[in-house]
C-alpha positions as CSV (number, residue, x, y, z in Angstrom):
1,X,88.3,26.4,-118.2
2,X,85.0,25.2,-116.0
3,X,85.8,24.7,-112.9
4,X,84.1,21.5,-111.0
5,X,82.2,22.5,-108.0
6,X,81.8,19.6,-104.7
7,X,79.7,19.9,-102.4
8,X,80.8,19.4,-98.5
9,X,78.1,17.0,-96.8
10,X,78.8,17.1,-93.0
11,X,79.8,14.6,-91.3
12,X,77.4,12.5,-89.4
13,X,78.0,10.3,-86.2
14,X,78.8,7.0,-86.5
15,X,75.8,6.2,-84.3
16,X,73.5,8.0,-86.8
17,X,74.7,6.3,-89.9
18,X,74.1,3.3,-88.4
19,X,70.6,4.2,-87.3
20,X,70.0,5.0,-91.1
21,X,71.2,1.9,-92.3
22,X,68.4,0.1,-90.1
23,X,69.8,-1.0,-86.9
24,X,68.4,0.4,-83.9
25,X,71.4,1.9,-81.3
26,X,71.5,-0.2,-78.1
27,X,70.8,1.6,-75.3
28,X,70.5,-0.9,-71.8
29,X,67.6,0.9,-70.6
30,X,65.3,-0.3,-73.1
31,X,64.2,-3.7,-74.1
32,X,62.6,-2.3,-77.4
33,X,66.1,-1.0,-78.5
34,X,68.0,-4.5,-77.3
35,X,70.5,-5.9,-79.7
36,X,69.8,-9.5,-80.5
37,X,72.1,-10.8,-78.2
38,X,71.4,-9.0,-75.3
39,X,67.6,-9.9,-76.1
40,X,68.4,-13.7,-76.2
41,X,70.1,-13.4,-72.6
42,X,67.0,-11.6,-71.0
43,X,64.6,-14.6,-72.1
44,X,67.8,-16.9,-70.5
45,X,66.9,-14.5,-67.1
46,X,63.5,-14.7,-67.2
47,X,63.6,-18.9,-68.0
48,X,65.9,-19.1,-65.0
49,X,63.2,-16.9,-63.1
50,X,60.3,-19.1,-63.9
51,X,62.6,-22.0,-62.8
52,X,62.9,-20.2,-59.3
53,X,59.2,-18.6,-59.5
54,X,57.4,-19.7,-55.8
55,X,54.2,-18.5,-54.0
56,X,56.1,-19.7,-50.7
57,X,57.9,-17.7,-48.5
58,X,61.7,-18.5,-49.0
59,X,65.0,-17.2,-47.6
60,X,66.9,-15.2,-49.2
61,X,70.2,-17.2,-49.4
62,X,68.1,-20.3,-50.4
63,X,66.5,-18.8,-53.8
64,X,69.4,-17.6,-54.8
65,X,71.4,-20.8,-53.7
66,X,68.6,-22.6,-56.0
67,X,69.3,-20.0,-58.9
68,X,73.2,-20.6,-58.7
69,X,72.1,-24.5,-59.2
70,X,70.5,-23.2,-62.3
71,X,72.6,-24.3,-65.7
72,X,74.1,-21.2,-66.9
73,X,73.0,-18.7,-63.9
74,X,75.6,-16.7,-61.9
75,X,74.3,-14.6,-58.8
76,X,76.4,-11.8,-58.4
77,X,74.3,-9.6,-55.8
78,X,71.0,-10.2,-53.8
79,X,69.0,-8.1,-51.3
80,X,66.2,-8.9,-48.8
81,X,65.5,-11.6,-46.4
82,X,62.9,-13.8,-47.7
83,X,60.3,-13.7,-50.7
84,X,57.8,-12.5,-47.9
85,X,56.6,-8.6,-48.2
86,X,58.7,-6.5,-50.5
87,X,60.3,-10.2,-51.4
88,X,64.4,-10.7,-52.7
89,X,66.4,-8.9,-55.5
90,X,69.0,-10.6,-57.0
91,X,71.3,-9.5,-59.6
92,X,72.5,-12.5,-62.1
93,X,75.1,-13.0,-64.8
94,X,73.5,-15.2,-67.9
95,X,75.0,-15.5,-71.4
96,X,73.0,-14.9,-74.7
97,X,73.8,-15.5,-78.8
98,X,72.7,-13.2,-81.5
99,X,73.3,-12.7,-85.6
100,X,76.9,-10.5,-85.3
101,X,76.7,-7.0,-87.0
102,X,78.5,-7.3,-90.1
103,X,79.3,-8.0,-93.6
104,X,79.7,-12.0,-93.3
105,X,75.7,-13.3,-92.8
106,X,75.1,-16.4,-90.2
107,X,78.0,-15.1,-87.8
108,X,77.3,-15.4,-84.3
109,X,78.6,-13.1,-80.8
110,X,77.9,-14.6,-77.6
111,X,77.7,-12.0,-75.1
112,X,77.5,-12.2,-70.9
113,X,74.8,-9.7,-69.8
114,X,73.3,-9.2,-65.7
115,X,69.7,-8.6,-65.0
116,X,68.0,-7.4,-61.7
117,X,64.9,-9.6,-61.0
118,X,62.6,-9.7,-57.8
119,X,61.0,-12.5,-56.4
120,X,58.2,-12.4,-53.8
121,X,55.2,-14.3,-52.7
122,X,52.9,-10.8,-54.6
123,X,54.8,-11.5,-57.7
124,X,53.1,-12.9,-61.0
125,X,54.4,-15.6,-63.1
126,X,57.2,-14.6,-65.7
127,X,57.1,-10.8,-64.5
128,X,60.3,-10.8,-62.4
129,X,60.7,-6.9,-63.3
130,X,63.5,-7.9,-65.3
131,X,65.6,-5.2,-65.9
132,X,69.3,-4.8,-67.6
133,X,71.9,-3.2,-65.3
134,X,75.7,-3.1,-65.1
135,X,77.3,-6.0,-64.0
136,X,78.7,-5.5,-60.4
137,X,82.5,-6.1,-59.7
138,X,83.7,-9.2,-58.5
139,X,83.4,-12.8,-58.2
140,X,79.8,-15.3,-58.4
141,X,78.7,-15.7,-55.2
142,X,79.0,-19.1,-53.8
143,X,76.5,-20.4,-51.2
144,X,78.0,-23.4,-50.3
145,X,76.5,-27.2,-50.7
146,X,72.7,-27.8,-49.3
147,X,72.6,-29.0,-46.1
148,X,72.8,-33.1,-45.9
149,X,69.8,-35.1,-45.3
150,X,71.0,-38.0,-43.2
151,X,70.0,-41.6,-44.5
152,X,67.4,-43.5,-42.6
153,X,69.4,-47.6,-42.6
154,X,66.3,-49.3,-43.3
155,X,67.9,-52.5,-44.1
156,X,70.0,-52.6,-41.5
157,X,67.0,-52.2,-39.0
158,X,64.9,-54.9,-40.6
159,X,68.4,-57.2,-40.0
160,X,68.8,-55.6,-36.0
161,X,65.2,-56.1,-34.9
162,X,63.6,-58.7,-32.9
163,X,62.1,-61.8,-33.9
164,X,59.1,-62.7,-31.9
165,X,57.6,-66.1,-32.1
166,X,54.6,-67.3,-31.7
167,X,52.8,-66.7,-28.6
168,X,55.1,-64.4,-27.4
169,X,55.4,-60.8,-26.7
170,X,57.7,-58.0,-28.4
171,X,59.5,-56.2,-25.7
172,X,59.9,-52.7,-26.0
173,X,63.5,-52.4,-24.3
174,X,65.0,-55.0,-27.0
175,X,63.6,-52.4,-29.4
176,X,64.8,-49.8,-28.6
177,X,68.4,-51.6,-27.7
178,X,68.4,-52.6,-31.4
179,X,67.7,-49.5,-32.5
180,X,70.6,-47.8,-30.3
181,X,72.9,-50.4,-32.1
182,X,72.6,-48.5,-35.1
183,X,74.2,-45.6,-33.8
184,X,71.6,-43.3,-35.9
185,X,72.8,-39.8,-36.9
186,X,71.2,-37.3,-33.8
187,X,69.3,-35.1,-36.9
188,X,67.1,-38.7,-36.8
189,X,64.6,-38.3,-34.5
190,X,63.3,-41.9,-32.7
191,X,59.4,-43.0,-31.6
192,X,58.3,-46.0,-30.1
193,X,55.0,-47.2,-28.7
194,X,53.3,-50.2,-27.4
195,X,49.8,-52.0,-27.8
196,X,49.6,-55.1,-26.4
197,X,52.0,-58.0,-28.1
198,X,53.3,-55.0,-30.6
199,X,56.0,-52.8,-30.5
200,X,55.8,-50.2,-33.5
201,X,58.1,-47.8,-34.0
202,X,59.2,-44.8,-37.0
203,X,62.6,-43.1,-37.5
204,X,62.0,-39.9,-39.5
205,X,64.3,-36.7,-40.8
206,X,62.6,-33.9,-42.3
207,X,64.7,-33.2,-45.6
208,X,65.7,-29.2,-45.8
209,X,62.8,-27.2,-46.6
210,X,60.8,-30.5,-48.0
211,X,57.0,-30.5,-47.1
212,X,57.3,-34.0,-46.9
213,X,59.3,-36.4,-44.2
214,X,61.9,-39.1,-45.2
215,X,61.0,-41.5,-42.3
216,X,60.7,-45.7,-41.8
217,X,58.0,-47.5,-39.6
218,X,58.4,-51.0,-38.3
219,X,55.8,-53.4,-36.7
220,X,57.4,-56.1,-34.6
221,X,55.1,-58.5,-33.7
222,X,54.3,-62.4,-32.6
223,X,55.8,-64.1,-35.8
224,X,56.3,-61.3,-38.5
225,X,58.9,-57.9,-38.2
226,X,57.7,-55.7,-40.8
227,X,60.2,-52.5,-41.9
228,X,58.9,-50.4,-44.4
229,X,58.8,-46.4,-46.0
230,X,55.0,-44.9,-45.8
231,X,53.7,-43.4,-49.1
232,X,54.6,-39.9,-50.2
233,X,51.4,-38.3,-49.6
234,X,50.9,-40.2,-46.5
235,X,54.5,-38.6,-45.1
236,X,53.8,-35.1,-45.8
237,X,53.2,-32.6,-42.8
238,X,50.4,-33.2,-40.8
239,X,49.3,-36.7,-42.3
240,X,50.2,-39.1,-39.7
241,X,51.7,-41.6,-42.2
242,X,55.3,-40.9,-40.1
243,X,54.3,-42.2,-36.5
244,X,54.2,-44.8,-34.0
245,X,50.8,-45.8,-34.4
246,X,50.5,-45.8,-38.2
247,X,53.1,-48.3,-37.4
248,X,51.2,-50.7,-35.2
249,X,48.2,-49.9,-37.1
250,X,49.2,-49.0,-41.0
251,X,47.0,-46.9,-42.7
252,X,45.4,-48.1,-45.9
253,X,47.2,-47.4,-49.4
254,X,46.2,-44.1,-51.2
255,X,43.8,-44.8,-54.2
């Protein structure tokens, strides 16, 4: 009788089996080697970074206030003060889908993956340094609601101001008494000024790190009160659209 001789193969890591069948082991220090999912939720990261991407110089707590407003975006760490210099880190929690290993084709895994990302005023458009790390213990960090910008009453000034007739003179004092009326919120700063039968005046707020005021002129004047909002472009910083004397005299409209 012939006896049947099998041979032993030896046995072979799981890891390495798998690497033979095709798929790549995921390691998290290498985008090449990235599973699907994990992939998809680095392009979420660096989509949230472009939404956050800024050559100005912004406090830390603000970007990454403006990154928790972000659909989908958790902040779980950040480092620095400002994007100035060496710029801010932040470390944030985003979700990503891929094809699931396995035999069923067109399943799905969602999977929740954190990134560390830097922002500063030297950094280049969609290169954030993106990089997978562990996600830290502990809750999203929460930054609170942005600070209020108060609202200028412009209808209730045009109905509180002075009617001048004609031939007469718009007194400054009744102005201003109407304007006190109002009881304005103290963040609303108050200018007046007069040039002959004209009293102009502007009540302006400069909206939380906004390049542009929110503010209201108004002319009154023999026959006419006048209350209206400057253009844009005429209320940004250094334009003079927001002032006392673009009241008295207005400015032409921007082309």
């Amino acid at each position: 009788m012939r006896r049947l001789a099998i041979p032993l193969l030896p046995v072979l890591p799981a890891v390495l089996l798998a690497a033979g069948c095709g798929q790549v082991p995921y390691s998290p220090k290498s985008g090449s080697t990235e599973d699907p999912a994990t992939a998809n939720a680095r392009k979420a990261a660096d989509g949230a970074g472009d939404k956050l991407y800024t050559a100005r110089v912004w406090p830390a707590r603000d970007l990454a206030r403006r990154a928790t407003d972000l659909d989908g975006v958790e902040v779980l760490r950040v480092r620095g003060t400002s994007t100035a210099g060496a710029g801010v880190v932040l470390v944030v929690r985003v979700s990503g889908t891929g094809p699931e290993p396995g035999p069923f084709p067109g399943a799905t895994v969602t999977v929740q993956r954190c990134f560390q990302m830097r922002f500063s005023t030297r950094t280049e458009w969609h290169d954030y340094e993106t990089r997978l790390v562990k996600c830290p213990p502990g809750k999203p960090m929460d930054f609170g609601p942005w600070p209020k910008t108060p609202d200028i009453p412009e209808k209730k000034l045009q109905k509180v101001l002075p009617r001048v007739p004609a031939g007469g003179r718009a007194d400054e004092a009744k102005v201003r008494a109407s304007v006190a009326s109002l009881r304005l919120d103290p963040a609303i700063s108050r200018e007046f000024m007069t040039e002959g039968d004209v009293v102009g005046l502007v009540l302006k707020v400069r909206p939380y790190l906004s390049d542009a005021f929110d503010c209201v002129l108004a002319r009154v004047a023999p026959e006419r009160t006048s209350v209206w909002s400057p253009p844009r472009i005429q209320r940004m910083l250094g334009e003079g659209g927001c002032s006392a004397g673009n009241a008295i005299d207005p400015m032409p409209p921007p082309h």
